[in-house]
DRENPA-3360 file (N, C-alpha, C; in nm, 2 decimals, always signed):
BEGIN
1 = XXXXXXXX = +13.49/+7.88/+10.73/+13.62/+7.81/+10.74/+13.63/+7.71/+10.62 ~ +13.52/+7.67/+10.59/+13.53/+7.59/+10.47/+13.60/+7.62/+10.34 ~ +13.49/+7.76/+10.33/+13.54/+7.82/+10.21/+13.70/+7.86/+10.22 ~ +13.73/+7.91/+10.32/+13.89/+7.99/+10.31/+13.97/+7.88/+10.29 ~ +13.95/+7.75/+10.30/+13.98/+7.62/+10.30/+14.03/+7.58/+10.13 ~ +13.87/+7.62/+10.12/+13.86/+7.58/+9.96/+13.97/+7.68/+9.85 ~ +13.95/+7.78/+9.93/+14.01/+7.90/+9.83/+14.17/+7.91/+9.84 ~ +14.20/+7.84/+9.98/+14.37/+7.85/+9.98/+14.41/+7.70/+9.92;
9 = XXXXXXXX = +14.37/+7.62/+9.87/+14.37/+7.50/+9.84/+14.38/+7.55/+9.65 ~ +14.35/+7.63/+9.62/+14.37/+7.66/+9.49/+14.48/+7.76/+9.47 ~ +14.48/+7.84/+9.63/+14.66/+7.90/+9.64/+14.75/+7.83/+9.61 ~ +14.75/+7.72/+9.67/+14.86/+7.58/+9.75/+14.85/+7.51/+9.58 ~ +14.79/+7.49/+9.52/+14.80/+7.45/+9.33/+14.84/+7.60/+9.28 ~ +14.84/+7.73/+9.32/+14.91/+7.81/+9.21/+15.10/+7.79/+9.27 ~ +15.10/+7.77/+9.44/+15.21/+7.76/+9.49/+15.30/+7.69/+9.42 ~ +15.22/+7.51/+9.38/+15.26/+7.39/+9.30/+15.34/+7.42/+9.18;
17 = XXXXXXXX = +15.24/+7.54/+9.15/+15.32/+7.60/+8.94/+15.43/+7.63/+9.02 ~ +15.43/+7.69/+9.10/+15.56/+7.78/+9.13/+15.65/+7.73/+9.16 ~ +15.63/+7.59/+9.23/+15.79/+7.54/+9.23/+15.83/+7.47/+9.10 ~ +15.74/+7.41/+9.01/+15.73/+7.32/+8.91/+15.84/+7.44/+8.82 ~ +15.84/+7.51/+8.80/+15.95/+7.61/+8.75/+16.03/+7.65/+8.83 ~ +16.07/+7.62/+8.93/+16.19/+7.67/+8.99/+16.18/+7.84/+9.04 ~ +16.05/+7.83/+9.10/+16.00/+7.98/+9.14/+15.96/+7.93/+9.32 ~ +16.02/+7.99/+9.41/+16.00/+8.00/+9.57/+15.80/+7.95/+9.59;
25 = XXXXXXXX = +15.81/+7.85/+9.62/+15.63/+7.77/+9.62/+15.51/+7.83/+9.67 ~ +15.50/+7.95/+9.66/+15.36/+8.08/+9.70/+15.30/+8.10/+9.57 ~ +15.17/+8.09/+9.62/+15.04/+8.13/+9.56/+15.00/+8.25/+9.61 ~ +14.90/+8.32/+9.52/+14.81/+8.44/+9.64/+14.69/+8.37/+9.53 ~ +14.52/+8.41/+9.59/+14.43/+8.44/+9.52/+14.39/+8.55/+9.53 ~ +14.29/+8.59/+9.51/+14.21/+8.73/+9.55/+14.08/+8.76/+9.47 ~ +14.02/+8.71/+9.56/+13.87/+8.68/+9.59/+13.77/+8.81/+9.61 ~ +13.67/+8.82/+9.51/+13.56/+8.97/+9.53/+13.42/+8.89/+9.58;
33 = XXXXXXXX = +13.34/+9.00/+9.59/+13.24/+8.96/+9.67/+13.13/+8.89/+9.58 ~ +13.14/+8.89/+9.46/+13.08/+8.85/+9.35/+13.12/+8.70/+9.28 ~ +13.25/+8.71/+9.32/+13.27/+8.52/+9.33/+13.39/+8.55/+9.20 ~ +13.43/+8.70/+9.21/+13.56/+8.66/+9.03/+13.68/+8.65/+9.16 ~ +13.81/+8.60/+9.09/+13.88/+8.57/+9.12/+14.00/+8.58/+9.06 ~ +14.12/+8.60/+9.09/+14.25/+8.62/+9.02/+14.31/+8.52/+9.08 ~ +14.43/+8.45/+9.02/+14.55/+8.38/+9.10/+14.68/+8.42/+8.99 ~ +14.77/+8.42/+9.09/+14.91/+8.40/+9.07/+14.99/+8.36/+9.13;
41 = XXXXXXXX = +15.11/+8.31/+9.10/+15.21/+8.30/+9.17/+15.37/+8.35/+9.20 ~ +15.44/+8.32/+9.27/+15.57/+8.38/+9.29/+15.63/+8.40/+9.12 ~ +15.72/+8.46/+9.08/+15.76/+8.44/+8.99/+15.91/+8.54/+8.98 ~ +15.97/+8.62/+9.06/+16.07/+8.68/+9.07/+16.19/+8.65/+8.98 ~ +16.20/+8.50/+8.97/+16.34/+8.46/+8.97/+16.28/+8.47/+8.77 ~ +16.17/+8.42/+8.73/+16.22/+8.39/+8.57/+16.11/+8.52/+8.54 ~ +16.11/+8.62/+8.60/+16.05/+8.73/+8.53/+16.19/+8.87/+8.58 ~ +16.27/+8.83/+8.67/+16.38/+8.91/+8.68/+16.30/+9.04/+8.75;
49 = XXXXXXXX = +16.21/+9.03/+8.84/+16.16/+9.15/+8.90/+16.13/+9.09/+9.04 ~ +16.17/+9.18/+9.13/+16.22/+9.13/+9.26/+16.11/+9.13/+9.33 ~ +16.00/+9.25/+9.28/+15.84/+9.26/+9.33/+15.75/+9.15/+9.29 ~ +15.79/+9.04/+9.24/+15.74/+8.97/+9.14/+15.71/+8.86/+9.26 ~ +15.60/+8.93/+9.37/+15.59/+8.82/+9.49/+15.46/+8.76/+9.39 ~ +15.41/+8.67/+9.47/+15.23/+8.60/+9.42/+15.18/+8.73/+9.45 ~ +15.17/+8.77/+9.56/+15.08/+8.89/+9.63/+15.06/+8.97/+9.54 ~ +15.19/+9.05/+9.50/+15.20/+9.16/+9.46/+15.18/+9.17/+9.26;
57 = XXXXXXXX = +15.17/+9.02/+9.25/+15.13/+9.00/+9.05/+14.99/+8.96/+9.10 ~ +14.89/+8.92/+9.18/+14.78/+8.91/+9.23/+14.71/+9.05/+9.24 ~ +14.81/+9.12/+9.28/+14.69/+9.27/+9.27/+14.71/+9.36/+9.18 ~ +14.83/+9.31/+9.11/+14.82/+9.42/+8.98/+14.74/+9.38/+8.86 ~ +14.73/+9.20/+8.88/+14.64/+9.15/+8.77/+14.49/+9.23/+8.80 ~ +14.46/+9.19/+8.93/+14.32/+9.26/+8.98/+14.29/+9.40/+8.91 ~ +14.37/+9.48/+8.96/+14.35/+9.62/+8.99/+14.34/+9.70/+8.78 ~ +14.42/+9.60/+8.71/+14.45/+9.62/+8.58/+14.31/+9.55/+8.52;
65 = XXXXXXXX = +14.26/+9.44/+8.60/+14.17/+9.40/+8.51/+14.06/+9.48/+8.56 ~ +14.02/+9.54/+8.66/+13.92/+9.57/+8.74/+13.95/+9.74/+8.71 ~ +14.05/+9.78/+8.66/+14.08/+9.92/+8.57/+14.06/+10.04/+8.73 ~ +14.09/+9.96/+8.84/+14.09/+10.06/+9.01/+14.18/+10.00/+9.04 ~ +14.22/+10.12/+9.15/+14.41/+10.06/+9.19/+14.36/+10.04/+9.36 ~ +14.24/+10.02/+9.37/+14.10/+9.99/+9.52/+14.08/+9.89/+9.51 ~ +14.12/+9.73/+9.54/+14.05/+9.65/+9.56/+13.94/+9.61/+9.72 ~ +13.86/+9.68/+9.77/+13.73/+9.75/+9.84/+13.69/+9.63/+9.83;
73 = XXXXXXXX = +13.67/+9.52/+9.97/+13.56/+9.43/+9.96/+13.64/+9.31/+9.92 ~ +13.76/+9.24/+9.89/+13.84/+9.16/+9.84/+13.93/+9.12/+9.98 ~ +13.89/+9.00/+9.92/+13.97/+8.84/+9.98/+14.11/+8.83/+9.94 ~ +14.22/+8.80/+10.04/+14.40/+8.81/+10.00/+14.39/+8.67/+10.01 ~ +14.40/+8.53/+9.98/+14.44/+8.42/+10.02/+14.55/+8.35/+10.03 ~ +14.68/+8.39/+10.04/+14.83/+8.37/+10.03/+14.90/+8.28/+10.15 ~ +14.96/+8.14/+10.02/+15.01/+8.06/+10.14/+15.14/+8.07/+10.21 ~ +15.13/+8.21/+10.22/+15.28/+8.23/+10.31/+15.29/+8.37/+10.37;
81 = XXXXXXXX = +15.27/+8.34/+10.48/+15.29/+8.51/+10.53/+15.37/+8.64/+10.49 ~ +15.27/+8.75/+10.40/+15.31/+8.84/+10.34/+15.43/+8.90/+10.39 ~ +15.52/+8.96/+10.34/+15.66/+9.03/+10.35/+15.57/+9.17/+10.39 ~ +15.69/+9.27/+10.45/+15.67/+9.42/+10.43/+15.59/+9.50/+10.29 ~ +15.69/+9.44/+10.14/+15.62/+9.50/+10.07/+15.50/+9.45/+10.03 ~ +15.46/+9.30/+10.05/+15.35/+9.26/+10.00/+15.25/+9.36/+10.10 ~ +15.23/+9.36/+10.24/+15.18/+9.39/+10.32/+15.11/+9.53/+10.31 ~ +15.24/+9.65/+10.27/+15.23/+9.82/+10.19/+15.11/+9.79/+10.06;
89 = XXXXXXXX = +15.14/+9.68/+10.01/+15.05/+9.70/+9.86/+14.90/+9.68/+9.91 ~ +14.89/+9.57/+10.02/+14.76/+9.54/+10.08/+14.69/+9.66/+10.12 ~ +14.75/+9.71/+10.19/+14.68/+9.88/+10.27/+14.63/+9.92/+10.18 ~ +14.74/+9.99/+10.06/+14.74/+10.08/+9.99/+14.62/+10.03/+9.87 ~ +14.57/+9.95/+9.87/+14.51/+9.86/+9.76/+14.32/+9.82/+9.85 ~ +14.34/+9.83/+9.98/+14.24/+9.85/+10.08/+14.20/+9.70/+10.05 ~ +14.28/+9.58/+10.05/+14.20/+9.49/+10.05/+14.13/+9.47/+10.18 ~ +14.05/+9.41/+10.19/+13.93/+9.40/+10.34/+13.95/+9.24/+10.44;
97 = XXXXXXXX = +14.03/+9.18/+10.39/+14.07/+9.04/+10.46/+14.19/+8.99/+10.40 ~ +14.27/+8.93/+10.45/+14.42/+8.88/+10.41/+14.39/+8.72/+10.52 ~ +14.42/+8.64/+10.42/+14.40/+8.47/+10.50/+14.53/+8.44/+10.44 ~ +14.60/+8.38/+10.59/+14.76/+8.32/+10.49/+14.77/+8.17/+10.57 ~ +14.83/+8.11/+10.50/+14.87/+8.00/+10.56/+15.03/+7.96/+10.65 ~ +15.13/+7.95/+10.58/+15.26/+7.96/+10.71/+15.26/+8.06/+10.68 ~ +15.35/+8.07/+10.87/+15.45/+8.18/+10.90/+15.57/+8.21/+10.82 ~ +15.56/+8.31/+10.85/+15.74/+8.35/+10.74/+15.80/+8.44/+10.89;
105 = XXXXXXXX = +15.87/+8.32/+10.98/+15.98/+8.39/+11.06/+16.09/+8.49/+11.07 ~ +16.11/+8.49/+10.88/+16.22/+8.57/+10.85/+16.21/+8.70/+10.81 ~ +16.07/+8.74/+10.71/+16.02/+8.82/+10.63/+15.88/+8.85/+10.64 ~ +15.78/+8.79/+10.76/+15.65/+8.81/+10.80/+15.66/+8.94/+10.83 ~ +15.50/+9.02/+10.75/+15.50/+9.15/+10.78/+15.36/+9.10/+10.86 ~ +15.29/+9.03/+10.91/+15.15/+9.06/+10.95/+15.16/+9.00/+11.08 ~ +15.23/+8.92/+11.12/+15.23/+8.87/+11.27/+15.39/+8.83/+11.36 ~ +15.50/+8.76/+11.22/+15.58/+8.72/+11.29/+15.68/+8.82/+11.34;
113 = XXXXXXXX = +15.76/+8.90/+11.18/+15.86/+8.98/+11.21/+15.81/+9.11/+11.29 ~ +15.69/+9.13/+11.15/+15.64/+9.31/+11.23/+15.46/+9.24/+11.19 ~ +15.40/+9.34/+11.24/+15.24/+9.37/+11.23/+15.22/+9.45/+11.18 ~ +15.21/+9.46/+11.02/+15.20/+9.61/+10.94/+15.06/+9.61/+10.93 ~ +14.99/+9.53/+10.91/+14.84/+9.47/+10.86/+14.75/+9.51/+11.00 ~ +14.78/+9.53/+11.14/+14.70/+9.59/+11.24/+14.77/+9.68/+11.33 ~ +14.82/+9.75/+11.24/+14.95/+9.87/+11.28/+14.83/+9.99/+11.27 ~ +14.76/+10.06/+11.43/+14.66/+10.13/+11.39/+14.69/+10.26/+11.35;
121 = XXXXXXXX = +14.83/+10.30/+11.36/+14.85/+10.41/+11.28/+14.87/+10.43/+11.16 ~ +14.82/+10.33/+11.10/+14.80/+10.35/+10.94/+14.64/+10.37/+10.84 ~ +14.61/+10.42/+10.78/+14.49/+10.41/+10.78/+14.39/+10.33/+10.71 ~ +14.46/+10.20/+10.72/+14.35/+10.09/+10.65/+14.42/+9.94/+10.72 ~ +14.33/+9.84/+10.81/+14.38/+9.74/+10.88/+14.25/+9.62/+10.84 ~ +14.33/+9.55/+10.74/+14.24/+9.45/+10.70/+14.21/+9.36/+10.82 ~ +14.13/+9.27/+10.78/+14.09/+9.14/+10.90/+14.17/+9.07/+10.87 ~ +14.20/+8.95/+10.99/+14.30/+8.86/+10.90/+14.31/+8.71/+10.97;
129 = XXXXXXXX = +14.31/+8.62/+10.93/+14.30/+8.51/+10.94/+14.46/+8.43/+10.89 ~ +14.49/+8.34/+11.01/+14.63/+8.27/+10.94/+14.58/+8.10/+10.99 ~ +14.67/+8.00/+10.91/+14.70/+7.91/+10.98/+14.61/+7.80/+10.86 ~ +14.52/+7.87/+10.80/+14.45/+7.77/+10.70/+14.56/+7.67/+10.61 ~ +14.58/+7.56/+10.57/+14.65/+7.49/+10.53/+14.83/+7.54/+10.59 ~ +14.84/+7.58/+10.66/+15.00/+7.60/+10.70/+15.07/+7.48/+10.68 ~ +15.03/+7.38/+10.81/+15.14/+7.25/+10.74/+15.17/+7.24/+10.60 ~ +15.06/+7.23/+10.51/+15.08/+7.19/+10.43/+15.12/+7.27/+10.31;
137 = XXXXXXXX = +15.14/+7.41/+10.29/+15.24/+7.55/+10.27/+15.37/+7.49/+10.35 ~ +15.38/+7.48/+10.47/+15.51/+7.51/+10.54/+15.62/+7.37/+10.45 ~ +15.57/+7.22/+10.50/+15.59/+7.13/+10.38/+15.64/+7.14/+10.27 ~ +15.55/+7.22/+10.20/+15.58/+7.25/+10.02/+15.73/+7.33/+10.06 ~ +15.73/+7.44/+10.10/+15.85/+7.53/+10.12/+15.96/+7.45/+10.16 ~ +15.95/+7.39/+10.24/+16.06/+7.28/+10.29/+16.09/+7.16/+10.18 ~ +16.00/+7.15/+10.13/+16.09/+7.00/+10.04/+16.17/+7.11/+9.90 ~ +16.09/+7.18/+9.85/+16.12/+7.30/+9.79/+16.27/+7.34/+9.80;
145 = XXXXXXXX = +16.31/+7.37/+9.91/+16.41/+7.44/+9.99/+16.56/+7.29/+9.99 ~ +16.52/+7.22/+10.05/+16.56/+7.06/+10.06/+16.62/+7.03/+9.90 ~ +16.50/+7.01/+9.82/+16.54/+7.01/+9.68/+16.66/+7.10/+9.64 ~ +16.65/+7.18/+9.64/+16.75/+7.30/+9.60/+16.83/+7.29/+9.67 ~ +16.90/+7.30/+9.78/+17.02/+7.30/+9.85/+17.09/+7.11/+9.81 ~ +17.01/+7.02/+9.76/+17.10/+6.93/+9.74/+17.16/+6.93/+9.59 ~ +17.05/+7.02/+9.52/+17.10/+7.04/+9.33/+17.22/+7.15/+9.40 ~ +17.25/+7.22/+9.46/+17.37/+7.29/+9.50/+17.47/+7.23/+9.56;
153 = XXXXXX = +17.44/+7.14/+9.63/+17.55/+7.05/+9.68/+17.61/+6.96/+9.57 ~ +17.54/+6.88/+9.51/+17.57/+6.82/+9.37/+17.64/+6.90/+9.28 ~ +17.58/+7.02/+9.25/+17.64/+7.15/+9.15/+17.79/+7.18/+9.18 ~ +17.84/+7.16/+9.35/+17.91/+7.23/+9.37/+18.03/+7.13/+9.39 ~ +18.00/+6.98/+9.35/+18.08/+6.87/+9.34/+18.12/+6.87/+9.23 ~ +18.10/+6.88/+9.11/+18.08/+6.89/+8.96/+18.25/+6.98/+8.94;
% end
């Protein structure tokens, strides 16, 4: 517990970049058994690619640096409950544990909306752990969110 502690805690600082640019406040890491590690973050809006979750630039850095499209034995650390697609790349990618911190009521693929991640008719169902730093993911999202809807209210006084 410590460690998944320690390791979404350096999600929750890639999350940080993410809002500091005006990018939705998710991190992912992804963690091997050997102690390397990748991070990224959300970036959709200033890379103009809509796949451009943390998750999903988290496993292509992996899979590109690690030259296998298998990450076998890898840690997902993501402080926000994966979407559908982040969820498909997980499977398909065989990571072996997914730890997230908030819920995503709207777009959760692993517990809230749907359960793709222990859907046993698929053929790969990581382990999974949620709730590690949540408040403080859920927080970040909300002031995040808060910020932005009052630069639109201001914007739209103008």
């Amino acid at each position: 517990m410590a460690l998944d502690s320690y390791y979404m805690n350096k999600a929750m600082q890639a999350a940080e970049k993410a809002a500091a640019i005006g990018e939705v406040p998710v991190g992912a890491l992804l963690l091997f058994p050997d102690g390397s590690e990748f991070i990224e973050h959300n970036a959709p809006i200033s890379t103009h690619d809509t796949s451009a979750h943390a998750e999903m630039r988290v496993i292509r850095s992996a899979c590109k640096a690690l030259q296998n499209y298998r990450l076998a034995g890898s840690t997902l650390y993501v402080t926000l409950e994966p979407c559908s697609m982040c969820a498909g790349a997980i499977i398909h990618a065989r990571i072996a544990r997914v730890v997230y911190a908030a819920t995503d009521a709207k777009t959760g693929a692993v517990e809230s909306l749907y359960q793709l991640l222990s859907d046993p008719r698929l053929n790969h169902q990581p382990e999974i752990s949620s709730g590690i730093m949540a408040e403080e993911s859920a927080a970040l999202l909300k002031q995040f969110f808060r910020a932005r809807r009052k630069a639109s209210k201001q914007q739209s006084r103008l």
